[in-house]
C-alpha positions in Angstrom: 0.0 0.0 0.0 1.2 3.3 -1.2 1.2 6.0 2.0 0.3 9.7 0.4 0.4 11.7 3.0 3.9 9.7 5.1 5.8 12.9 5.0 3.3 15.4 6.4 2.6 12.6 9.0 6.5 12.4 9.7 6.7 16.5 10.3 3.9 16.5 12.3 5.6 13.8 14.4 9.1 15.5 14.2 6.9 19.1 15.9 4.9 16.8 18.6 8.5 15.5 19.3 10.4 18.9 19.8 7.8 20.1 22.0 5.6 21.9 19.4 8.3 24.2 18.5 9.3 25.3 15.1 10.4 22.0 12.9 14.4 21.4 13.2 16.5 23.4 10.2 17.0 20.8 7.3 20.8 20.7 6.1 21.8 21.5 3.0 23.4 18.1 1.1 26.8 19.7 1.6 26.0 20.8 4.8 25.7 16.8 5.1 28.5 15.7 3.0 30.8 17.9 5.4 29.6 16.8 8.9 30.3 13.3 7.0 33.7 13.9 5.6 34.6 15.7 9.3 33.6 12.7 11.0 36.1 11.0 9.4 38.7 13.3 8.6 42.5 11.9 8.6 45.0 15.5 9.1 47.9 16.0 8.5 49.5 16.1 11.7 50.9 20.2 10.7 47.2 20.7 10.2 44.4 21.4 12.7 40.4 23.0 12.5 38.7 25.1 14.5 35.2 26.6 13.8 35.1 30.1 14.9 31.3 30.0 14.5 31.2 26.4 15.8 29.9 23.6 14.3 26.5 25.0 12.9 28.5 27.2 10.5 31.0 25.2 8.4 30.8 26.5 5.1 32.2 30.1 6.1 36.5 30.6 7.2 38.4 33.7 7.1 42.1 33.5 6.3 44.8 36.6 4.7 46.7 35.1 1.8 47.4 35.7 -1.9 45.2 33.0 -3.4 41.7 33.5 -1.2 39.9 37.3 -1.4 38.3 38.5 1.0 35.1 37.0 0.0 36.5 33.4 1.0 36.7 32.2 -2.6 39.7 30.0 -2.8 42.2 29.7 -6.0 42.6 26.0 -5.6 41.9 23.5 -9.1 40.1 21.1 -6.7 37.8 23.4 -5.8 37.3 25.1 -8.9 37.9 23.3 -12.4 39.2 20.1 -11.3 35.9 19.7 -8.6 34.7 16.0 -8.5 31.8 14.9 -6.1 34.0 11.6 -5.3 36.7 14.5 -3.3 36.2 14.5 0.3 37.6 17.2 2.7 40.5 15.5 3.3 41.5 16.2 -0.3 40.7 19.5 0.7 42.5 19.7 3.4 45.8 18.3 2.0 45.4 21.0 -0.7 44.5 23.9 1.4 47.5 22.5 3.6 49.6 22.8 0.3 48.5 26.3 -0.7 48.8 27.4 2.9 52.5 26.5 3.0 53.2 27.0 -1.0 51.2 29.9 -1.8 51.0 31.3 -5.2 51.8 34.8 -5.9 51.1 34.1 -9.6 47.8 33.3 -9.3 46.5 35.7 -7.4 43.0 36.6 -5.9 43.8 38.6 -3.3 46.1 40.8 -5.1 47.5 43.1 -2.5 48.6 40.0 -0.3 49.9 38.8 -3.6 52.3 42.0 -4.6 53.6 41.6 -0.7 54.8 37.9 -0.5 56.3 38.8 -4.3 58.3 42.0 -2.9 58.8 41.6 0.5 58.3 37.7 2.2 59.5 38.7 5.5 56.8 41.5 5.1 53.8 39.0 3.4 54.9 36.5 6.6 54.3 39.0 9.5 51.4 40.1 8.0 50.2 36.4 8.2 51.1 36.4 11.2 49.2 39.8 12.5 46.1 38.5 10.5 46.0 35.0 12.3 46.1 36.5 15.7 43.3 39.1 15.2 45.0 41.9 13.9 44.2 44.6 11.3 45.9 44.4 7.8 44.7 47.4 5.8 41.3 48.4 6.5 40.5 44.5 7.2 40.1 42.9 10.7 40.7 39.1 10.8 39.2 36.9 13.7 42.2 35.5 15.8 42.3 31.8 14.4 45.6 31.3 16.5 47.2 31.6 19.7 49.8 34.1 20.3 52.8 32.3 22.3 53.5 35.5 24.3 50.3 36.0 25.2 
C-alpha cells in the first residue's frame, strides 16, 4: 500500500516531538557531506580546525593570503575546475594545507597579499602572522584563528 500523506505525517511527528516548537532546520546536502567527511577526517599532523562559528556554521572561514579574497573564494583546481563529487575534505584539506605552506603569488585573488609575499616575504609573513592573531591588515580585521605564544 502506497502512504500519500507519510511525509506530512513524519513532520507532524518530528513538531509533537520537539515540544511543538518550530520543525528542526534541514541541512543542505553539503552541509551533510561535510559533517560526514569531518567525521572522518584523517589531518595532516601540521594541520588542525577550528570553527570560529562552531559547528553550525561550516561553510564560512576567514584567512589573509594571496590566493583566497576577502570573499572566502579560494584559488585552488580542486575546488574550482578540477571539482569531483568523489573529493572528500581530506582532499581539501591536503590541498589547502599545500596552498597554505606554498602559496602562489602568480595566481592571485587577493592581489595586495599577492604583490607583498612577491616583494617583501619577510613583510607577506608578519602580515600572516598579525592576521591569524586578530590583527588589522589594511582596513580589514581578521578573527584571531591562532594563539599568540607570548600572550
Amino acid at each position: 500500500m502506497i502512504r500519500l500523506f507519510k511525509v506530512k505525517e513524519q513532520q507532524k511527528e518530528n513538531v509533537l516531538r520537539n515540544g511543538g516548537g518550530p520543525p528542526v532546520k534541514k541541512q543542505t546536502a553539503g552541509e551533510l557531506r561535510l559533517n560526514k567527511d569531518i567525521a572522518e577526517l584523517n589531518l595532516p599532523q601540521t594541520c588542525t580546525i577550528k570553527f570560529p562559528s562552531g559547528k553550525d556554521d561550516l561553510m564560512h572561514f576567514e584567512v589573509y593570503h594571496p590566493n583566497i579574497d576577502l570573499e572566502g573564494n579560494v584559488c585552488l583546481n580542486i575546488l574550482r575546475e578540477d571539482w569531483k563529487p568523489v573529493l572528500n575534505i581530506n582532499t581539501i584539506i591536503y590541498g589547502l594545507s599545500h596552498l597554505f605552506t606554498e602559496p602562489n603569488h602568480e595566481d592571485p585573488l587577493n592581489h595586495e597579499a599577492a604583490e607583498l609575499l612577491r616583494d617583501n616575504p619577510y613583510a607577506f609573513e608578519s602580515s600572516v602572522r598579525l592576521a591569524m592573531e586578530g590583527g588589522r591588515i589594511g582596513h580589514t580585521w581578521y578573527t584571531r584563528c591562532i594563539e599568540n605564544p607570548y600572550d
